[in-house]
N, C-alpha and C positions, 0 to 999 in steps of 0.2 A: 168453453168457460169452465171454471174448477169450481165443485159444488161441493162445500163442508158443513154436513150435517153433521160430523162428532167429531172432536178437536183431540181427542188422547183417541188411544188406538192399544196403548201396550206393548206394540209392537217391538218397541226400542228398549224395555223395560230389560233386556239382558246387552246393552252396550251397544248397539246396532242397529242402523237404519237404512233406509231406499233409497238408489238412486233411482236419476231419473228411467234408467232402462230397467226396473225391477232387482237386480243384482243386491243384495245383501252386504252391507262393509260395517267395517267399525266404525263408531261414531268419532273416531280421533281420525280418519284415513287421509289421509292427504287430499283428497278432491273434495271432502267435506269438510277439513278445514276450510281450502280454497272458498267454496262458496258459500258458507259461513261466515269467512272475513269479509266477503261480498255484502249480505247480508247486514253486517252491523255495520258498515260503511253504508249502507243504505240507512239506519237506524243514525247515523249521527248525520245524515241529510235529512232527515226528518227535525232532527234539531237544529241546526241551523235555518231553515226555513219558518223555522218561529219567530226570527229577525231579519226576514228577507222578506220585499216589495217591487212589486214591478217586473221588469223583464227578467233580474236575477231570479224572481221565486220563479218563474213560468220556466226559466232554463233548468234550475234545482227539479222541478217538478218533472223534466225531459229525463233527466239523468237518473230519479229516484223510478221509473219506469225502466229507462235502459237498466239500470241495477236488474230489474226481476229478473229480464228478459239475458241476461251474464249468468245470474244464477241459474236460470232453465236451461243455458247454456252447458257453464264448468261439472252439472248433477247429470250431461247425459254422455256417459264415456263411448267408448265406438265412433270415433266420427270418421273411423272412415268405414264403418258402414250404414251412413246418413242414407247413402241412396238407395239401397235393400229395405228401409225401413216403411214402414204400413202409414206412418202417420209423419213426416221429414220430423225431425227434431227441430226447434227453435235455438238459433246461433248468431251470433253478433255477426257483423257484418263494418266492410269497408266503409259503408256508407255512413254507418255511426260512429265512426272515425274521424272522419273527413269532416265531418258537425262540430266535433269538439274543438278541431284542428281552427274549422273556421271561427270559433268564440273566444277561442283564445288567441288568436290574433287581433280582432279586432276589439279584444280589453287590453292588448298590449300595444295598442294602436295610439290609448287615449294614456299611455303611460309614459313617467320620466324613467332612463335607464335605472336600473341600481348602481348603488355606487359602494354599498354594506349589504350585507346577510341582515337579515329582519328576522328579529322576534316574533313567536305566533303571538295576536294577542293585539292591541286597538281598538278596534269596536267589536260590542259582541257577534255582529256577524262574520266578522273578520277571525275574530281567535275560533268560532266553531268552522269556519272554514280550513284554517288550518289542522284541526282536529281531525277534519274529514279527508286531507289530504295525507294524514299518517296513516289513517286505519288503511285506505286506499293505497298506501304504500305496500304495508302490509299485504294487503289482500293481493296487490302486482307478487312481491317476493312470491308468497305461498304457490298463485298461479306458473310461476315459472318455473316453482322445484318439482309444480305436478307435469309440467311440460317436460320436462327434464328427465320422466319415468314413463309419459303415456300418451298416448298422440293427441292433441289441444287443438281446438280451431285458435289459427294466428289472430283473427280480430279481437279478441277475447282479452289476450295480454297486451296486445299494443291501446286498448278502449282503456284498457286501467294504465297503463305507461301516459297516457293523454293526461286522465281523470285527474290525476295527483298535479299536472302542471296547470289543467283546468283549477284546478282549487287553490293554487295556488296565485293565480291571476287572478282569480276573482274574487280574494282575500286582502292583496293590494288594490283591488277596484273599492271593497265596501270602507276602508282606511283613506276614503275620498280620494280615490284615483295617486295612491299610496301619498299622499301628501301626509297624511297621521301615523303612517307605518312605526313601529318601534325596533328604532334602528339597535343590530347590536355591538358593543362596543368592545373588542376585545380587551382582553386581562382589566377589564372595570374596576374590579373589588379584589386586585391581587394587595 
């Protein structure tokens, strides 16, 4: 358990902060954007969950945990010396994969096809869902250009590859099972 008796430290106060293996980076480094963008995607499921009831907040509530457990994730570089390690590092995993894979099917189960691209935006928890599906974007891009430099657990990026179609689906679920969706209409206002 993480025990925080004092919340500043100073530490950072010249540009610089810790990852999870101790190592010193800039505070712009690419794995700290990476989990960062984590981070405030978790912060805008915190807002959306201010208009969620029921099974969706208890799944939001899964996911804003999965988030931490991403971020303790993408903060601990070395993964391929997980199994030297004194304490294993905390890493996403297939298995929370396959969770999302299976909720999103089964809100696409109770859905009419699309037949338009939709506007984010119909009920409030619909447009902040969509919100959480861009930063989630985001935070996918970031993770893959740090994959792209440094060795990544694969669950990591395909959990956020999921996460954006999870919010998505369940964006047209909270727009009553996309019946309110705001469809859009190309060249509208040419």
């Amino acid at each position: 358990m993480v025990v925080l008796n004092k919340i500043y430290t100073r530490t950072g106060d010249k540009g610089e902060t810790a990852l999870g293996n101790g190592t010193r980076v800039p505070k712009h480094a690419p794995r700290v954007e990476a989990y960062g963008t984590v981070d405030e995607t978790n912060a805008t499921v915190g807002m959306a969950r201010l208009h969620a009831t029921g099974e969706i907040d208890a799944q939001l509530a899964r996911i804003q945990n999965d988030l931490f457990d991403l971020g303790a994730d993408l903060c601990r570089p070395d993964i391929e010396k997980d199994a030297e390690a004194e304490y294993p590092p905390l890493r996403m995993t297939g298995a929370q994969v396959k969770r999302l894979e299976g909720e999103i099917d089964a809100m696409v189960a109770q859905l009419e096809p699309l037949r338009s691209f939709i506007l984010p935006g119909g009920s409030a928890l619909a447009a902040h869902l969509h919100l959480c599906r861009t930063v989630s974007r985001r935070a996918e891009r970031l993770a893959v250009e740090l994959a792209g430099v440094e060795p990544l657990n694969e669950h990591a990026v395909s959990y956020l590859n999921r996460l954006s179609d999870w919010f998505f689906v369940a964006a047209r679920m909270a727009n009553e099972a996309g019946k309110k969706d705001v469809l859009w209409v190309p060249g509208a206002n040419r």
